[in-house]
N, C-alpha and C positions, 0 to 999 in steps of 0.2 A: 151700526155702520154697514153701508155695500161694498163692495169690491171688486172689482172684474179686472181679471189678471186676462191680457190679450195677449193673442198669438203665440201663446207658446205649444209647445210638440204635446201633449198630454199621454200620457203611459199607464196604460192597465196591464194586466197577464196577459190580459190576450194578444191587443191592439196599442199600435201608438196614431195617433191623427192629432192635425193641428183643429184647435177650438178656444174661443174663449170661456171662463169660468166665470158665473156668478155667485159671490157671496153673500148673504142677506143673513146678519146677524152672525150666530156661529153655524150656521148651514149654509152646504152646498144647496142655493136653490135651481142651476140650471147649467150646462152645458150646450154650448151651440156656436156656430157663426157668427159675429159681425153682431154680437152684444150690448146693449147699449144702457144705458141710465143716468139722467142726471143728475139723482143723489150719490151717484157709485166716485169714488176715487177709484183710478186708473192705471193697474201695473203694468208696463211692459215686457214683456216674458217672448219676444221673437227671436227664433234665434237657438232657446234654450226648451231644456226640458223642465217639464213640470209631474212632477210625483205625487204619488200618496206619502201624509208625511209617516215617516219610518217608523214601526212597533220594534220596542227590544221586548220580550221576556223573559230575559236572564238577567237581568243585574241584580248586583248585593252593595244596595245603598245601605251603610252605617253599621255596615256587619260587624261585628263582634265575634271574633276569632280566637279564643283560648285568649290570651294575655294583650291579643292586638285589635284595632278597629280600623277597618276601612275609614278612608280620610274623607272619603266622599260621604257627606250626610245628603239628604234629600233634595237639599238648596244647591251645594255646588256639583252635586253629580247630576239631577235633572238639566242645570243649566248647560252644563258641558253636553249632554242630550242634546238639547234644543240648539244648541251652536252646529250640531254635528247631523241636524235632520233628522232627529228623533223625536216623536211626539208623545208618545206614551211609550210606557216600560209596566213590565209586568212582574215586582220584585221576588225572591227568594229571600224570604224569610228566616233569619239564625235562630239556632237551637234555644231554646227558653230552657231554665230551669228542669233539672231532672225529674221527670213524673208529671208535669206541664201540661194543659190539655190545651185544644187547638188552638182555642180564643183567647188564650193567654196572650200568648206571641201574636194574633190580629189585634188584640187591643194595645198592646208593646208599638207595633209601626203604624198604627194609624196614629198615636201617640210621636212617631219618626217624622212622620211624612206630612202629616194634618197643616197647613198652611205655610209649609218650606217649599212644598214642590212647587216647581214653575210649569212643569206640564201633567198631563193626566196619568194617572200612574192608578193599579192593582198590585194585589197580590198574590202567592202562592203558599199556600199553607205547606206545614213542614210537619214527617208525620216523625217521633223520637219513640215511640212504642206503640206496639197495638194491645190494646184493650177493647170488651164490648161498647166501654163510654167511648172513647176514642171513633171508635165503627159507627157509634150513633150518631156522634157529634160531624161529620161529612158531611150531612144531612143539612145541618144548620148554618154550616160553615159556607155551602152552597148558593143557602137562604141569603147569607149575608153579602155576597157578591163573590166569592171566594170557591169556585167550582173544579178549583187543583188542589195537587198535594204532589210535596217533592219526597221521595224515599232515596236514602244515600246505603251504598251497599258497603261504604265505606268509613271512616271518623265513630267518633265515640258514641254518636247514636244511631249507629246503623241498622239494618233491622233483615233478619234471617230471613229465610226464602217462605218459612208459614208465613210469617210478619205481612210480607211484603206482598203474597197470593190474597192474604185475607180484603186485605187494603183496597188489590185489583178489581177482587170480586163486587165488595160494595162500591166502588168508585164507577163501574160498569151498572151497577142497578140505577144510579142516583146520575147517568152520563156525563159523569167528568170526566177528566185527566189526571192521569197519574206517571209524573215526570221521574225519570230515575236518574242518579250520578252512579256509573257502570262501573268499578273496578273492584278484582278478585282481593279485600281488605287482607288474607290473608297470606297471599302472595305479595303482593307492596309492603305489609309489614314483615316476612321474612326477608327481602330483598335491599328493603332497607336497613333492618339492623346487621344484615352482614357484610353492607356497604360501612357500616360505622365501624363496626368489630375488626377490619380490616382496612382502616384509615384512608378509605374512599368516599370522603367530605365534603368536596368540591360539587361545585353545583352542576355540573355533566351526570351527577351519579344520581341527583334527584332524577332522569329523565331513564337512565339505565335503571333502574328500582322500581319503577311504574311500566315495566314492558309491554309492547305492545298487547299481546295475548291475555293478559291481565285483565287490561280494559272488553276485549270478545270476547273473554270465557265469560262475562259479567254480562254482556249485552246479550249475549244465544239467550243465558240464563231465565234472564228478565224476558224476553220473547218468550220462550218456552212457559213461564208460569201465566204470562198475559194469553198464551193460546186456551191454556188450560180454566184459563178465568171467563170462556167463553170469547176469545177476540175481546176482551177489556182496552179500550184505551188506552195506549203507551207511548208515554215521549222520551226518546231520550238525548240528554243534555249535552251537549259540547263532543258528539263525535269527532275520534283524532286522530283514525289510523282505518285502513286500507282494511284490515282482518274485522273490522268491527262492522267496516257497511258490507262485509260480506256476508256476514251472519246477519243481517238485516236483508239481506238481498233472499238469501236462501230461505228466508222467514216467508218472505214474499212470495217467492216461488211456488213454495206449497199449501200456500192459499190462505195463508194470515191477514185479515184486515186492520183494520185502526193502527198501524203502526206509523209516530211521526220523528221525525230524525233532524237534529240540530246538528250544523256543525257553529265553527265563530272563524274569524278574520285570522287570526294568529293561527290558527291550524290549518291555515290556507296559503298562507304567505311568509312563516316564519318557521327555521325547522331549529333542530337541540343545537345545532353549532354555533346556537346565541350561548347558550349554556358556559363556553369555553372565552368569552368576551372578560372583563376585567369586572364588568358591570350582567357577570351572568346572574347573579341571585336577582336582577329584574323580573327575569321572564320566570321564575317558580312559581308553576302555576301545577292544579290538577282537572285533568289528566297533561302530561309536561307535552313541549313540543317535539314533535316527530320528525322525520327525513323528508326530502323532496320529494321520495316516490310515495309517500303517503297525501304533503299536498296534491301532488297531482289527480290520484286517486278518489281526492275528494271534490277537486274541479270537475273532476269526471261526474262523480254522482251527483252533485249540484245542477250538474248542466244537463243530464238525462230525469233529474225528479226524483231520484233515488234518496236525495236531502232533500225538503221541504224547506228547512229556514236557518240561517243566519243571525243567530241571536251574538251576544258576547263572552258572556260571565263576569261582565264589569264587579270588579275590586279589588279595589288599588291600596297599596301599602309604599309608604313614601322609601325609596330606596336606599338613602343617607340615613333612617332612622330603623321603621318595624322591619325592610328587609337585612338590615347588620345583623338582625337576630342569627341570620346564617351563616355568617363571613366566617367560622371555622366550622358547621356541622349544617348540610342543606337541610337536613329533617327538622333543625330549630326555625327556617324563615315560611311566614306566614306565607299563604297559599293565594296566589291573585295577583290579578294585571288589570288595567286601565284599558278603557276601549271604546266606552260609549260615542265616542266625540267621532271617532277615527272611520268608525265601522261602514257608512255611505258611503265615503269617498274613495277609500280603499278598496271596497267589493267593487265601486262602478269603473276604478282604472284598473283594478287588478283582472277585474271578469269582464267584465263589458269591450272595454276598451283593448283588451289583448285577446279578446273572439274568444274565452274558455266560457262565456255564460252569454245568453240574450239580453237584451235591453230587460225583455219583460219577463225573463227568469226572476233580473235582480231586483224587480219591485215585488217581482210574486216573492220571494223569498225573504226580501226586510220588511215589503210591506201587510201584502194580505194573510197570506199564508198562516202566518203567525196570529193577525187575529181573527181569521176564521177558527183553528184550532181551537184557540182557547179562548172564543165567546167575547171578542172586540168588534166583530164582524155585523153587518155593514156599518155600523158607527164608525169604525174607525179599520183602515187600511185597503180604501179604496176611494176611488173619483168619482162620485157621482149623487144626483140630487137625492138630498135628504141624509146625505152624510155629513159628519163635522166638516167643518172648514180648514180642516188639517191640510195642507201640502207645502213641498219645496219646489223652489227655482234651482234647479241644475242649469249650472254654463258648461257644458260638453267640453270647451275647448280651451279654460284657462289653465294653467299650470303655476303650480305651486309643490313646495315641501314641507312636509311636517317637520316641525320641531313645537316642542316643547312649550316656545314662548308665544305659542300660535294655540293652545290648547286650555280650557277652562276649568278642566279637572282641578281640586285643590292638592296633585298628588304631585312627585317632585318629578314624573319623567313621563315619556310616552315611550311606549313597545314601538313607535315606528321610526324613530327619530332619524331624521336627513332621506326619509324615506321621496320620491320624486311621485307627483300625482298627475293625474291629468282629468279636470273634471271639479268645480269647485261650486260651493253651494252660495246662492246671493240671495236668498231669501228664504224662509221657515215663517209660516204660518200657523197655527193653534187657534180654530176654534173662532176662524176670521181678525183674529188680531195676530201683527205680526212680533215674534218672540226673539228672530236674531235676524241679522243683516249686515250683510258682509263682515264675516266675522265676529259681528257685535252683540251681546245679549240686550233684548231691548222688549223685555218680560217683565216679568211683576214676581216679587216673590208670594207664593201660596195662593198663585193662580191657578195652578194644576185643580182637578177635579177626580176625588176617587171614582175608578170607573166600577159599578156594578156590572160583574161582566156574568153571561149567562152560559150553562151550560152547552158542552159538546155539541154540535149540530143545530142549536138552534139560532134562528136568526127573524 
């Protein structure tokens, strides 16, 4: 099938100009004026914008959390995706079995994902110890589409600073990425048991336990062993406070390369005095949310390039049930928040529309950015011929609010609810067929497509 979507505004990082698009098949075959075909079916897009459609690579589709599972399997979290302008995700991977090697857990979610997803989705290998098999195995892991690996400094398989140098070092021979979740474990575990010891339960205390400096002492850290790894490639996961893109900043200054910086929408928009809400055990999330002067801080660096991307860390635990695990003690409720659906609409009224970020920040930072980093690039997370047919129709000017009965998550809330937006999506494309429209999902289950994505720099 063709498709030529006319006149709408078209937006890369660099440039926004009006054009029309031709699609032929699942490829962008051409960009130009005054398009014509008459096999093409004919969108109208005057008026509005038209994007690349949106790369997440944070989410934790059907995670497995100590006693609880994200509610979102591959079906209804990719669909809440695609409702929300997201066309591909790039998942993290839960811990396998103690002593596990890599391909465990890729055979575990392709097994997750293998004909539920509705869009194109990868993964990210998850590293639980290093060993030389483990170091060798990268290698294949690579091979097999799979050119990341996430190290947690934190939870029951975290891994010590050799660990985590060793990792860098081969991940650099073999140019991948190697993703980190930043916080000082032993500091969050003393500050949490002395929150319980002294009957400070309440969900404000998850957010005071996790302090800011926890997370920077964690992020120099991991800079410092990725300098030492030779400038190794390093990403790190869900920036959330002000002291951490500083030590990112001061990394830069003195002449560090390859470093990439995530933040998400909730560290952007949403600060700890949700925590004191009736419904605070929603937002327990790690790292927790911060003060306004940390939002700010991070509009700041989003908007000068000091953040590259906006991913989310979608995963959701329904609030009436896996979050009650906390309702007397915050340490017992599962870790995660909902977000995939929220994340386009929200960056482009929250940054766009209130002048803290560019038009074409906000694409560079959901759309390309993200899979140029980690080897999506040019297949996927830009406009132009011989790319997928992936993009959205942005209406710049409709208004609407989120709630809950508006959202396709199978989870029981949203982190934005009654939130006011300006900016609404009437159309998602994948691969030249269209997937949602006007709120509607109008995909295929186990259309999605595992992307083989290639290493760091190559394109």
């Amino acid at each position: 099938m063709k498709t030529i979507i006319k006149n709408g505004m078209v937006v890369s990082p660099a440039e926004t100009y009006e054009a029309d698009i031709l699609i032929d098949g699942e490829q962008i075959r051409c960009i130009g004026r005054n398009l014509a075909d008459e096999e093409a079916r004919v969108i109208n897009a005057a008026g509005k914008y038209v994007i690349p459609g949106a790369v997440d690579v944070h989410t934790h589709m059907d995670l497995q959390a100590g006693s609880s599972r994200a509610v979102d399997d591959f079906y209804d979290g990719t669909v809440a995706a695609a409702c929300g302008g997201t066309t591909s995700i790039v998942d993290h991977m839960a811990f396998g079995p103690k002593g596990c090697d890599l391909h465990h857990q890729l055979a575990e979610y392709h097994r997750l994902a293998d004909g539920k997803a509705v869009i194109d989705y990868g993964f990210h290998g998850v590293a639980q110890h290093v060993d030389r098999g483990i170091l060798d195995e990268l290698e294949a892991m690579a091979e097999d589409g799979v050119p990341s690996i996430k190290v947690y400094l934190t939870y029951d398989f975290r891994l010590n600073d050799a660990e985590a140098f060793q990792i860098l070092k081969r991940m650099k021979e073999l140019g991948g990425v190697t993703a980190f979740h930043c916080e000082n474990h032993d500091i969050v575990e003393y500050c949490r048991r002395t929150c319980v010891e002294t009957g400070r339960t309440g969900p404000i205390y998850h957010a005071k336990s996790r302090p800011n400096l926890a997370e920077s002492e964690a992020v120099a850290r991991v800079l410092s062993l990725a300098r030492l790894a030779g400038d190794a490639p390093v990403y790190i996961v869900h920036l959330s406070c002000k002291e951490s893109l500083e030590a990112v900043r001061d990394a830069r200054r003195k002449g560090q390369k390859n470093i990439f910086v995530e933040t998400c929408p909730q560290y952007l928009t949403l600060t700890e005095e949700k925590y004191l809400d009736p419904d605070g055990l929603k937002y327990v999330m790690s790292p927790p949310l911060r003060t306004a002067s940390d939002c700010e801080a991070l509009w700041e660096g989003l908007a000068c390039g000091d953040i590259q991307v906006v991913g989310t860390d979608h995963c959701p635990f329904n609030f009436h049930k896996e979050k009650q695990l906390g309702k007397d003690d915050f340490t017992k409720c599962p870790n995660g928040a909902p977000g995939v659906e929220e994340r386009v609409p929200l960056l482009f009224s929250e940054g766009v529309l209130k002048n803290r970020i560019s038009l074409n920040r906000f694409v560079e930072t959901v759309c390309a950015n993200p899979a140029r980093i980690y080897g999506l690039y040019p297949q996927k997370g830009i406009l132009q011929p011989g790319a997928d047919g992936d993009l959205v129709i942005l209406d710049p000017t409709a208004e609407w609010t989120i709630t809950h009965d508006k959202m396709h998550s199978a989870v029981d809330y949203t982190a934005y609810e009654g939130m006011a937006v300006k900016g609404k999506i009437d159309l998602v494309m994948q691969r030249g067929r269209i997937v949602a429209e006007n709120g509607a999902f109008t995909g295929e289950r186990g259309a999605g497509r595992f992307i083989h994505r290639k290493c760091y720099g190559a394109e």
